[in-house]
C-alpha positions as CSV (number, residue, x, y, z in Angstrom):
1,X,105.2,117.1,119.4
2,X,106.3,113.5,117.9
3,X,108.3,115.7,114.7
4,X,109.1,118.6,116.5
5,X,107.2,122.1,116.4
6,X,106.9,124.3,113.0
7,X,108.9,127.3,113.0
8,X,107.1,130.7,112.4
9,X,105.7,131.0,108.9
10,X,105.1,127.3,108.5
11,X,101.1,127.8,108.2
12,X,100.9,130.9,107.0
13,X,97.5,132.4,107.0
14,X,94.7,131.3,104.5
15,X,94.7,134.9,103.1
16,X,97.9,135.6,102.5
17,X,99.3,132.3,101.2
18,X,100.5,132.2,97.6
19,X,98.3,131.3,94.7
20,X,100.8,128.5,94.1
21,X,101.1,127.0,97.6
22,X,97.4,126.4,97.8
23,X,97.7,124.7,94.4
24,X,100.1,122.6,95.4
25,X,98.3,122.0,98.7
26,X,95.4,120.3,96.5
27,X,97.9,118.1,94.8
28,X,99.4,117.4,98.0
29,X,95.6,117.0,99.9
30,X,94.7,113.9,97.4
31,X,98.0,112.3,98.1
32,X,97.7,112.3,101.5
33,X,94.0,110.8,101.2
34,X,95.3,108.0,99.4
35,X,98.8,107.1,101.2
36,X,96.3,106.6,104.2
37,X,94.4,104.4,102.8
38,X,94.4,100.5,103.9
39,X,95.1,99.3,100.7
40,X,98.3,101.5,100.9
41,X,99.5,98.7,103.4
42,X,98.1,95.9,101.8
43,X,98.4,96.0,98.3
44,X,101.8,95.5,97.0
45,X,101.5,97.6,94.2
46,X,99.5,100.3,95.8
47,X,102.2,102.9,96.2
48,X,102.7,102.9,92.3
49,X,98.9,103.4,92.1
50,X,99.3,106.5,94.1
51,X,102.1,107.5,92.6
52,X,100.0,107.3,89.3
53,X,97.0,109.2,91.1
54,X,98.7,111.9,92.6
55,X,100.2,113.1,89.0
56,X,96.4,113.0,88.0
57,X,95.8,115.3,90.9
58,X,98.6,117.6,89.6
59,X,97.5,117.2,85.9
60,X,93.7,118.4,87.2
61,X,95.3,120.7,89.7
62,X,97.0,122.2,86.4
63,X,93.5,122.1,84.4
64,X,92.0,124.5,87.1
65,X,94.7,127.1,87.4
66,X,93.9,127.6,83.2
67,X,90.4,128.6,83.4
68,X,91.3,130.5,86.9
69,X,93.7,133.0,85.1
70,X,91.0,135.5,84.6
71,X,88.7,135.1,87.9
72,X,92.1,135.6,89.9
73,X,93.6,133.8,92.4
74,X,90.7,132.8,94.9
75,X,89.0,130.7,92.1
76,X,92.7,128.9,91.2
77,X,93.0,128.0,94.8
78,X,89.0,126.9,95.0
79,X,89.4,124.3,92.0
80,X,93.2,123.3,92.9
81,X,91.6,122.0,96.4
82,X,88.6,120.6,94.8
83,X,90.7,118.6,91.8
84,X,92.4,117.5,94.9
85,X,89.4,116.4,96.9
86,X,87.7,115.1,93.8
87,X,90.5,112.8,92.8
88,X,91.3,111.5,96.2
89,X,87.8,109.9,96.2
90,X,87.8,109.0,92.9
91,X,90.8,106.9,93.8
92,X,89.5,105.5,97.0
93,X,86.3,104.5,95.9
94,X,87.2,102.9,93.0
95,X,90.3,101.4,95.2
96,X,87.4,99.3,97.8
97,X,86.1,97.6,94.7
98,X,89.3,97.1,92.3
99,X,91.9,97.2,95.4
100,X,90.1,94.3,97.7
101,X,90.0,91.8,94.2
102,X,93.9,92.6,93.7
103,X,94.9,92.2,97.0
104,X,93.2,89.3,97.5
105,X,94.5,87.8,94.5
106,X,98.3,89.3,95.3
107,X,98.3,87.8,98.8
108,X,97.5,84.5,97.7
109,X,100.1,84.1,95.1
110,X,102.6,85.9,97.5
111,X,102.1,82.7,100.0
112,X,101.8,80.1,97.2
113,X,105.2,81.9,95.9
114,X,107.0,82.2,99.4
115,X,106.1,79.0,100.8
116,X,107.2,75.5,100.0
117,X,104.4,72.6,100.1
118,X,103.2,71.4,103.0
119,X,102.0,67.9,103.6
120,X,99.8,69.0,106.1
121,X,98.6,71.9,108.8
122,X,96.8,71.4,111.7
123,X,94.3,73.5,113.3
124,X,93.8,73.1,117.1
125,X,90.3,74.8,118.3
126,X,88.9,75.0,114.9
127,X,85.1,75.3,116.2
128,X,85.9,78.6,117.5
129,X,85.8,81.5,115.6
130,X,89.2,82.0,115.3
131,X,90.3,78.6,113.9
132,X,87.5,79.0,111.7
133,X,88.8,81.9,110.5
134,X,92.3,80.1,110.0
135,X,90.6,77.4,107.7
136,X,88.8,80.0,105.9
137,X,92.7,81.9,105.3
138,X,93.9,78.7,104.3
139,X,91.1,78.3,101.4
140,X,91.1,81.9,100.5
141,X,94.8,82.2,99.9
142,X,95.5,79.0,98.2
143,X,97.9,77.1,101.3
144,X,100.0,75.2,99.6
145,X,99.1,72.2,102.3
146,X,98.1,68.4,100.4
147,X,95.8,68.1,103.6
148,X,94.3,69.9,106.6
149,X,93.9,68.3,110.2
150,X,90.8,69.8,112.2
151,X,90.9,69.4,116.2
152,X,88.1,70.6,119.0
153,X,86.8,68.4,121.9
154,X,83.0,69.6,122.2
155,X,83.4,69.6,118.0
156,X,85.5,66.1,117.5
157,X,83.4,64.0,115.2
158,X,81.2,66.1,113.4
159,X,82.4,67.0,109.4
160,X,83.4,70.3,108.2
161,X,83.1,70.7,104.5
162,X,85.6,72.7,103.4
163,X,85.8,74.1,99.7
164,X,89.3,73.2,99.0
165,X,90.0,70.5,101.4
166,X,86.5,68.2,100.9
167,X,85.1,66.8,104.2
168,X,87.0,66.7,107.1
169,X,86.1,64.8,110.2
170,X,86.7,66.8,113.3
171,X,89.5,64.6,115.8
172,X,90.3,65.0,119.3
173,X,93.4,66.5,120.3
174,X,96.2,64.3,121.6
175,X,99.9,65.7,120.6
176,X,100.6,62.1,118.5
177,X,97.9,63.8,116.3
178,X,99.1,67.2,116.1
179,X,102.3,66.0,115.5
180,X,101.3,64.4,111.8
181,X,101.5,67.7,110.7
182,X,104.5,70.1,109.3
183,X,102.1,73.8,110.8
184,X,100.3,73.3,113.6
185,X,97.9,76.6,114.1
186,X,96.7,77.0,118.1
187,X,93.7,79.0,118.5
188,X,93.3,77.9,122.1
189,X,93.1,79.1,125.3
190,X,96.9,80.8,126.5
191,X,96.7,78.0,129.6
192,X,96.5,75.2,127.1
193,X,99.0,76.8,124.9
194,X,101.1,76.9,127.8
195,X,101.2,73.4,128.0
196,X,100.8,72.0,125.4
197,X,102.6,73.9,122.7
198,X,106.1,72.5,123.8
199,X,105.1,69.3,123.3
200,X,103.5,69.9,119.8
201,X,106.9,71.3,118.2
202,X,109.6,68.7,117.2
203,X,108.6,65.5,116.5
204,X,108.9,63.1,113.5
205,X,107.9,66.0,111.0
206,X,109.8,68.9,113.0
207,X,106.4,70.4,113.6
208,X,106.1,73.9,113.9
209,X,103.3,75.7,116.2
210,X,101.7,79.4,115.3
211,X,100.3,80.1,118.8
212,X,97.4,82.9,118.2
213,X,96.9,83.5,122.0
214,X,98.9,85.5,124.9
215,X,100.8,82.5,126.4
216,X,104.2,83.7,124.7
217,X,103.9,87.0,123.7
218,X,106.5,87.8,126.1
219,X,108.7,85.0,126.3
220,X,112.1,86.1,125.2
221,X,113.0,83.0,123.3
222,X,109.9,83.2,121.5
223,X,109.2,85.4,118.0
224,X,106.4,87.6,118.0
225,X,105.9,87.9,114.3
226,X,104.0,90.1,112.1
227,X,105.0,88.6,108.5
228,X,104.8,91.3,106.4
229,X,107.0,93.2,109.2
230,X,109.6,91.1,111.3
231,X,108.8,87.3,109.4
232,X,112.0,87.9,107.6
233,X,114.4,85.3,109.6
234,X,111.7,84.5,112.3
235,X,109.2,82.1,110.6
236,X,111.3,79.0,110.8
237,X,111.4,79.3,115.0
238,X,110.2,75.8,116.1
239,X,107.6,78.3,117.8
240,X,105.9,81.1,116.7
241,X,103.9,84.1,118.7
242,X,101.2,86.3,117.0
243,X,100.4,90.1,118.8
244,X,96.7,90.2,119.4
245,X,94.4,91.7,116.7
246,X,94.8,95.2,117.8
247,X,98.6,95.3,117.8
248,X,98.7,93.1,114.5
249,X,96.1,95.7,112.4
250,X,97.5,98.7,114.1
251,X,101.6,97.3,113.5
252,X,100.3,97.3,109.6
253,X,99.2,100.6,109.6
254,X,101.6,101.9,111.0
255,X,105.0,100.4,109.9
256,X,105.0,102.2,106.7
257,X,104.7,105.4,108.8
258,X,107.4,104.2,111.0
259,X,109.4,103.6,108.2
260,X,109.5,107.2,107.2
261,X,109.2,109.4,110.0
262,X,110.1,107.1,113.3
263,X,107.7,106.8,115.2
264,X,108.5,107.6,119.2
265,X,105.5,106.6,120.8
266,X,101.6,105.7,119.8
267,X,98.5,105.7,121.9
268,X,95.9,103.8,121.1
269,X,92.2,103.2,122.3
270,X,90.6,99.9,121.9
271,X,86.7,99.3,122.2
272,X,86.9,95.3,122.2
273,X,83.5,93.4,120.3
274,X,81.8,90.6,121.4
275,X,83.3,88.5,118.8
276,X,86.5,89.2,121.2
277,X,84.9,86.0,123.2
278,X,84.9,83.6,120.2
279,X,82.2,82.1,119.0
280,X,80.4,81.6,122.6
281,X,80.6,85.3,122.9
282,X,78.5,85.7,119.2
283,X,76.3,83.4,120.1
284,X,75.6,85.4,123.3
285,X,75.4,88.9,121.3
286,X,72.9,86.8,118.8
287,X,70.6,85.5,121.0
288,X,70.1,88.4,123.2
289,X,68.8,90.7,120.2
C-alpha cells in the first residue's frame, strides 16, 4: 500500500516465469540481503561493498546458467537463486567480523576529522548506565577532548579509571562546574534537565548541552538531532535534543530507505528491556535471577 499496488503480471507465476527473470531474481535476492544489512547504514563505504558483491552474485548467477544449458531451465533457475543465497551470506557473515572493525575504525576518524578540539566535555549522571555508556563513546571513538569532567551525587568522590582519560574523581554537580567545560553531555532525569539545562548553556566557555532525555524533545526552539541525519546546521544550537533509543536506531535504518522511496508512514513495536531503567533497573534484573 505505501508504493502503490502492482499492476497485473507483476508476479507472474513461479511456473511460467522466464528462465531469465528467475536468474536475475537471484542476482537481485543477494542484493537485497545485503542493502538490508546494518552495516549498510553504518559503514561509510558499505554501499561500494555491495555494489562489489552484487556483481559477484551476477558473475556466479552467470557460472550456473553454463552448466544449466543442458538440464534445462529448472536447474538454471535452482542455481541462479542459490548463487544468490549463497553470496548474500557469504557477504554478511564475513561483513559482522570485517564490517564491525571498519566501522568502528571509520566512525572514530570521522569525529576526530569533523570535530575541532575540545578542552573539555562534561558528563552529568555518569554512574548510570547511560553516561557510562557516553564515557565509553568518548574512549572508543577517539574525542578529541584534552580532559573529561565526570558528575553524579550518590557517585561524587569515588575514581573512575578511564583508558584514555587516566583517573578521574567523580564531582558533585553545581552549574559553576558544568560550565568549565565546551560539551556538556546530560544523561539525567527530563525534570532535572528541565531545570537545569538552561543554566548550563552559555557561560564563560559558551557551553553547549547534549540533553539525552525527553525534557526537549518537543520544544520547538530546540534541535532534535540525529547526526548522521539532520546534524548538518543543527549541532552548534547552544542546546541540543537526542530522540530516544528506538527513534534514533530506527531513524538509521530507515533514512536511507527514506531517501529512495519516501517513506509515508512507519509503525513500529517496541518491547522496552530492563536496561530501559539505567543501571538501578540492571541491577534489579541481576539480582532477581
Amino acid at each position: 500500500e505505501l508504493f502503490g499496488s502492482p499492476g497485473p503480471g507483476v508476479y507472474p507465476h513461479r511456473a511460467t516465469m522466464p528462465v531469465s527473470r528467475k536468474a536475475s531474481m537471484g542476482s537481485a535476492a543477494a542484493a537485497a540481503a545485503l542493502l538490508a544489512a546494518p552495516a549498510f547504514v553504518s559503514t561509510p563505504s558499505a554501499p561500494a561493498r555491495a555494489a562489489h558483491s552484487v556483481q559477484m552474485a551476477e558473475g556466479l548467477v552467470m557460472e550456473a546458467a553454463a552448466p544449466s544449458a543442458q538440464t534445462g531451465a529448472g536447474s538454471l533457475a535452482g542455481g541462479a537463486m542459490a548463487a544468490g543465497a549463497a553470496v548474500a551470506a557469504m557477504s554478511l557473515a564475513s561483513a559482522r567480523g570485517r564490517g564491525k572493525r571498519a566501522a568502528k575504525a571509520a566512525r572514530a576518524s570521522k569525529v576526530a576529522m569533523a570535530a575541532d578540539k575540545v578542552g573539555c566535555v562534561g558528563i552529568v549522571g555518569c554512574s548510570g548506565a547511560v553516561g557510562q555508556e557516553m564515557l565509553k563513546c568518548l574512549e572508543d571513538r577517539n574525542f578529541p577532548t584534552e580532559k573529561v569532567k565526570l558528575f553524579a551525587k550518590r557517585a561524587a568522590g569515588t575514581t573512575v579509571s578511564s583508558s584514555k582519560f587516566g583517573d578521574i574523581v567523580v564531582e558533585p554537580f553545581s552549574i559553576e562546574a558544568a560550565q568549565e567545560c565546551e560539551i556538556c553531555l546530560l544523561a539525567v532525569s527530563g525534570d532535572f534537565s528541565l531545570e537545569y539545562s538552561p543554566k548550563i548553556g552559555g557561560g564563560p566557555k559558551n557551553t553547549q548541552v547534549v540533553d539525552n532525555s525527553s525534557a526537549w524533545r518537543y520544544d520547538e526552539n530546540t534541535p532534535l538531532v540525529v547526526p548522521e541525519i539532520n546534524g548538518e546546521g543543527k549541532c552548534n544550537a547552544p542546546l541540543v535534543a537526542n530522540p530516544n533509543c528506538t527513534t534514533a536506531v530506527g531513524a538509521m535504518a530507515l533514512w536511507p530507505i527514506h531517501q529512495k522511496y519516501k517513506l509515508k508512514k512507519v509503525i513500529m513495536s517496541t518491547y522496552q528491556a530492563a536496561s530501559g531503567a539505567g543501571a538501578e533497573g540492571m541491577a534489579e534484573l541481576e539480582n532477581g535471577l
